[in-house]
C-alpha positions as CSV (number, residue, x, y, z in Angstrom):
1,X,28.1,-3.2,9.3
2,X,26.7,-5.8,6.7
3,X,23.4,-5.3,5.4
4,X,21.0,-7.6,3.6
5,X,19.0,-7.4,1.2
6,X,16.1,-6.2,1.8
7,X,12.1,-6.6,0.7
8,X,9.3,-4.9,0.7
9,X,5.4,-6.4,1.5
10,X,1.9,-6.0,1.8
11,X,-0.8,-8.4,2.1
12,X,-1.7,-11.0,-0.9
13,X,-5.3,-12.6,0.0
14,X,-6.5,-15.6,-2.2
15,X,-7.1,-15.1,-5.7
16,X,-10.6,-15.5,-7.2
17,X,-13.3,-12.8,-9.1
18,X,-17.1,-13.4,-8.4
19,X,-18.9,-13.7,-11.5
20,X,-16.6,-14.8,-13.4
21,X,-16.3,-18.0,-15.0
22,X,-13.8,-20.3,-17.7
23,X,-11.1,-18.5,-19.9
24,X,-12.0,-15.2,-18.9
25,X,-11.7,-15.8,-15.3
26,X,-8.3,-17.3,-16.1
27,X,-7.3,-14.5,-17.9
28,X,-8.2,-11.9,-15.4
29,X,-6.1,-13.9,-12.5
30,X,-3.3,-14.6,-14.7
31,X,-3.2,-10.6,-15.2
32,X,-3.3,-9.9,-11.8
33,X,-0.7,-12.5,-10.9
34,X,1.3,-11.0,-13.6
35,X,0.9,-7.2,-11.9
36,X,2.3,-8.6,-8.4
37,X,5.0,-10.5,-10.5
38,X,6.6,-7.2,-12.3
39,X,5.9,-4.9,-9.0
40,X,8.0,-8.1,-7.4
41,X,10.9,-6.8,-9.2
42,X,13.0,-3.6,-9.7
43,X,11.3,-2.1,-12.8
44,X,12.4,1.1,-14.8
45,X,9.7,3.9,-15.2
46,X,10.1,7.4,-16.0
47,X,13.2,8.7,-14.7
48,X,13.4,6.4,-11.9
49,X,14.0,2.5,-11.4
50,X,11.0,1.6,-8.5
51,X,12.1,-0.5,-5.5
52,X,10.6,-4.3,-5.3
53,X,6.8,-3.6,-4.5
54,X,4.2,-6.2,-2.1
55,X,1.6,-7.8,-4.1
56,X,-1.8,-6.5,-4.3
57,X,-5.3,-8.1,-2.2
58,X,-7.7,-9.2,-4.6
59,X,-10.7,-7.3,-3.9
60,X,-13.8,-8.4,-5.5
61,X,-15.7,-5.1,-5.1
62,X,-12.8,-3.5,-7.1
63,X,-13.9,-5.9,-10.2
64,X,-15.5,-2.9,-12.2
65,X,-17.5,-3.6,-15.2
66,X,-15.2,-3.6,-18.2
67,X,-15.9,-1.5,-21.7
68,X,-16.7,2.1,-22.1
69,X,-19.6,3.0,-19.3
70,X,-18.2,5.4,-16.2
71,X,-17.1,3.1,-13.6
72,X,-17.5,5.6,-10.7
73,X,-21.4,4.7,-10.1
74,X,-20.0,1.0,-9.6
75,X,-17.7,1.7,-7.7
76,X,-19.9,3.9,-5.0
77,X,-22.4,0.8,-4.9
78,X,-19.9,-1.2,-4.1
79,X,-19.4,-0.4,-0.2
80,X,-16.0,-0.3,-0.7
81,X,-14.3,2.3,1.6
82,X,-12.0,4.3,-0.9
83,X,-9.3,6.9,0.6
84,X,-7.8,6.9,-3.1
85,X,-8.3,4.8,-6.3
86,X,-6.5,4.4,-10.1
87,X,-9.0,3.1,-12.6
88,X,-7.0,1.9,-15.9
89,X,-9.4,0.8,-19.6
90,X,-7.8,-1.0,-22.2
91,X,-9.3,-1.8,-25.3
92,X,-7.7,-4.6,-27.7
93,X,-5.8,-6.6,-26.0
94,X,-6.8,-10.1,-26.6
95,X,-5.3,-11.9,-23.7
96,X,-3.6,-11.3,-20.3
97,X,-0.4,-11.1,-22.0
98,X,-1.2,-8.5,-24.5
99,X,-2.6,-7.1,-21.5
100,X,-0.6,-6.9,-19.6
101,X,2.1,-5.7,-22.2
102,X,0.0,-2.4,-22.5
103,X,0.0,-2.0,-18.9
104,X,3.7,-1.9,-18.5
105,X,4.0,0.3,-21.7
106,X,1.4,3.2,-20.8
107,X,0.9,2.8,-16.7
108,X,3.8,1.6,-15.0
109,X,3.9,4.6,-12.4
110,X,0.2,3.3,-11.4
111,X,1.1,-0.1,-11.0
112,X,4.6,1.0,-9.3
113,X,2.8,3.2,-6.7
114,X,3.3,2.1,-3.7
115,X,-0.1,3.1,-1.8
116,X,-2.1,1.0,-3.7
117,X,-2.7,-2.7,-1.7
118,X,-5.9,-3.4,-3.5
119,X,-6.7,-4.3,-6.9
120,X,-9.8,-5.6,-9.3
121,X,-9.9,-7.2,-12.7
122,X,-12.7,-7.1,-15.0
123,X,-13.0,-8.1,-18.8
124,X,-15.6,-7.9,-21.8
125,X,-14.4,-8.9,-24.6
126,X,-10.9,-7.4,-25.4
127,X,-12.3,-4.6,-23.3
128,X,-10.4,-4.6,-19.8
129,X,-10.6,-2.7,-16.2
130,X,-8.0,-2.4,-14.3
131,X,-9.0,-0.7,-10.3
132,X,-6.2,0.0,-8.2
133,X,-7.0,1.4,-4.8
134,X,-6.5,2.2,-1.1
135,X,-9.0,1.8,1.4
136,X,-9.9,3.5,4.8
137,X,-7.6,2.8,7.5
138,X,-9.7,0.9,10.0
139,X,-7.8,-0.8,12.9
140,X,-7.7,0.7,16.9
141,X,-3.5,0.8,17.5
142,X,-2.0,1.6,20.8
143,X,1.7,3.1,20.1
144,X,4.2,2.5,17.9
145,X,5.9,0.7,20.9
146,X,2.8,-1.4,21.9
147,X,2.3,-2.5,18.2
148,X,5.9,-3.2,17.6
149,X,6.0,-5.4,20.3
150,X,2.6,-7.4,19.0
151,X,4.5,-7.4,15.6
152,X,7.5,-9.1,17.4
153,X,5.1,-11.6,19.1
154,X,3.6,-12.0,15.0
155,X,6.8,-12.5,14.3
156,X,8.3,-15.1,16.8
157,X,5.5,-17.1,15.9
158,X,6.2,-17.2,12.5
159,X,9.3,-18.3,13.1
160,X,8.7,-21.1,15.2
161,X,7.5,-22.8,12.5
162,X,9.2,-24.4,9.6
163,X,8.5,-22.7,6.2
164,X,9.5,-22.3,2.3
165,X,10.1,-18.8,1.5
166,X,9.6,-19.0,-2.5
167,X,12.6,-21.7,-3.3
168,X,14.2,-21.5,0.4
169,X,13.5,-23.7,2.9
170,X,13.6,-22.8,6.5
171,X,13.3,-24.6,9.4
172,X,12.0,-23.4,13.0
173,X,13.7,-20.3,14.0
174,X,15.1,-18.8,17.4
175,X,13.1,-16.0,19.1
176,X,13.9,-12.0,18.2
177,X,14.3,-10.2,21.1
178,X,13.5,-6.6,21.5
179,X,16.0,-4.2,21.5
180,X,15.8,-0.5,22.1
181,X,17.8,1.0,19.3
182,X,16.1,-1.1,16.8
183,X,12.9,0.2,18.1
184,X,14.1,3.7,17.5
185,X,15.6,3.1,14.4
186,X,12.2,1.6,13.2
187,X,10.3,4.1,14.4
188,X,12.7,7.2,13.0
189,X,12.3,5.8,9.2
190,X,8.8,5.1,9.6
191,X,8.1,8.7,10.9
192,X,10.4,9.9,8.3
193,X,8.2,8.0,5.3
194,X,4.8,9.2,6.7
195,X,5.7,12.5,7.0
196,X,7.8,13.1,4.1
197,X,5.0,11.1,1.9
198,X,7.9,8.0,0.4
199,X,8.5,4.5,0.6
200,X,12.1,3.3,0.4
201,X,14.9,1.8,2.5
202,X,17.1,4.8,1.8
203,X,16.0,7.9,3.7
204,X,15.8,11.5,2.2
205,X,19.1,12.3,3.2
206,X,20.8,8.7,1.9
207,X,21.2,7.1,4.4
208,X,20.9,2.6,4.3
209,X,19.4,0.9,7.7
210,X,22.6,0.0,8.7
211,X,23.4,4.2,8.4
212,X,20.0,4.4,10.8
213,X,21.1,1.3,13.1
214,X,24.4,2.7,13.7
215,X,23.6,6.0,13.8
216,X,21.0,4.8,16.8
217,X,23.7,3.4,18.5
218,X,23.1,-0.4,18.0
219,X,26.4,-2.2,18.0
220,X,25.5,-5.2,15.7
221,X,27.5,-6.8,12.2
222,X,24.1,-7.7,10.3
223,X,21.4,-6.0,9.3
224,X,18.1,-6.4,7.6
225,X,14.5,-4.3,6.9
226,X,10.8,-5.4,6.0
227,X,8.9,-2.7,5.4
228,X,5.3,-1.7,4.5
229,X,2.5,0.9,3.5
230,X,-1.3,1.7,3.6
231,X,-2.3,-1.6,6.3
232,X,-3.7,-1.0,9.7
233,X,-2.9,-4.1,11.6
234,X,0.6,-5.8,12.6
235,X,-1.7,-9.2,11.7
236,X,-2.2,-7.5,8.0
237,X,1.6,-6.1,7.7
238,X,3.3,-9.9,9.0
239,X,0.5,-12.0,6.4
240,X,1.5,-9.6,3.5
241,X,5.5,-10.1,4.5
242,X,5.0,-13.8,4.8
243,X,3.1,-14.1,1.2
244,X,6.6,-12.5,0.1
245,X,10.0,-14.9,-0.9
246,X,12.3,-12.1,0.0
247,X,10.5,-10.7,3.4
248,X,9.5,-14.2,4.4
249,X,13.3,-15.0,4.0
250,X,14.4,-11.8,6.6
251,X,11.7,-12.9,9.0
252,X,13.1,-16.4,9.3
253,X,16.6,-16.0,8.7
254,X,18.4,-17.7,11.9
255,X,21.6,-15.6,11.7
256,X,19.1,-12.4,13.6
257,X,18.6,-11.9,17.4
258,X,17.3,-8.7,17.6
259,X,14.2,-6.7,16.4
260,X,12.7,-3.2,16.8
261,X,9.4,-2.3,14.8
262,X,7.5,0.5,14.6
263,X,4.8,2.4,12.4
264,X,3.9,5.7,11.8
265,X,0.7,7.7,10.9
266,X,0.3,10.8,8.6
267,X,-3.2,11.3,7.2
268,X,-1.9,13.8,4.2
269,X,0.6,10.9,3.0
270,X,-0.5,9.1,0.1
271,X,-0.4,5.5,1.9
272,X,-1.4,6.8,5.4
273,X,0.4,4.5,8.0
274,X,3.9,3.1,7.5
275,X,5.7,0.0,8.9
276,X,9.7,-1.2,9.5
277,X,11.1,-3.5,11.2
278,X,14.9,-3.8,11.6
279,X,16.2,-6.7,12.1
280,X,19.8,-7.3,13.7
281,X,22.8,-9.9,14.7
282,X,25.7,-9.3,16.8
């Protein structure tokens, strides 16, 4: 069974900080930009090589004031719903690159984590604030099965239109259909990374999604996976995968004909709720 690459996502909404204005605005939107760029990619840190991480939302109420005041007071007058946050100070570098170059140095296991879907820029000066966070889960879902199959409909959708997936061009796609081992297969890894608190393709125990697929009993060649942390809505999880080259790529490749998808909730894991979808071809 051949398998594909495969690409992780979470929602990217449009850039922009209130109250911000010229060069410094520039430069905190190039830095951001720059933090989706190297979570993009594999990246060493520590021990361990991360997988290829979503981009972060934008969130204006994470734009804490920069310099060396306590940023929690801001933060609770903001209204913003927190389950967990990462606050990062910098002090010196002069531009988003030098910024950024700090970041990677000293905090690439808060950048790398893969709860976070939320992020706020703020600079002063060389003085910088960088807020990473997760918010309360807030969306009403029926079951796994009921949202996999609104993830499908997301899905077909999508791929009825023509679309450029970072430098490839695709044009309207065929219809998934949904297929019962898929579905379990989706739903067996997603349960699997709730409750054993990770996000990766490979399970615990090794195993690829072609491993799951055909353990599940589904007979297909080709194989793909999308999936996705910490978002309460199949709307949210398909918007983030289609703001990404490499998911938006899976989601419209015409070679697939079959789809299951599933999510999965535990509240003591770090991102909450969990998403896959497997993809598959005879």
């Amino acid at each position: 069974m051949r398998t594909l690459p495969f690409a992780l996502g979470i929602v990217m909404l449009a850039l922009g900080l209130p109250f911000a204005s010229g060069a410094r605005a520039a430069d905190e939107a190039q830095l951001v930009a720059s933090i989706n760029a190297y979570r993009s990619q594999v990246q060493p840190c520590g021990k361990e090589s991360s997988e290829p991480l979503p981009p972060l939302a934008i969130e204006p109420r994470l734009a804490l004031p920069a310099g060396d005041q306590d940023w929690r007071p801001a933060l609770e007058r903001s209204g913003y719903p927190m389950v967990s946050v990462s606050a990062i100070s910098l002090s010196g570098p002069k531009d988003a690159t030098a910024a950024m170059t700090a970041l990677q140095e000293s905090f690439c296991q808060v950048l790398l984590d893969p709860q976070f879907v939320d992020v706020g820029v703020s600079r002063v000066g060389n003085y910088w604030r960088i807020v990473l966070a997760r918010p309360l889960l807030e969306g009403r879902l029926g079951d796994w099965q009921t949202e996999g199959q609104r993830l499908l409909e997301l899905i077909n959708d999508a791929r009825g239109q023509a679309r450029q997936c970072g430098a490839q061009s695709f044009g309207p796609a065929a219809p998934l259909a949904w297929n019962a081992e898929l579905g379990s297969t989706a739903e067996e890894h997603s349960r699997a990374m709730a409750n054993g608190n990770f996000f990766s393709h490979r399970s615990r125990d090794g195993r690829t999604p072609s491993d799951r697929a055909e353990l599940a009993g589904y007979s297909g060649q080709l194989i793909g996976e999308n999936i996705a942390a910490g978002l309460d809505t199949a709307r949210k999880v398909l918007d983030g995968w289609l703001a990404s080259p490499s998911h938006c790529a899976n989601l419209m490749n015409p070679q697939f004909a079959d789809l299951g998808a599933a999510y999965a909730v535990d509240p003591k894991s770090d991102a909450g709720i969990y998403w896959t979808v497997v993809f598959g071809a005879p």
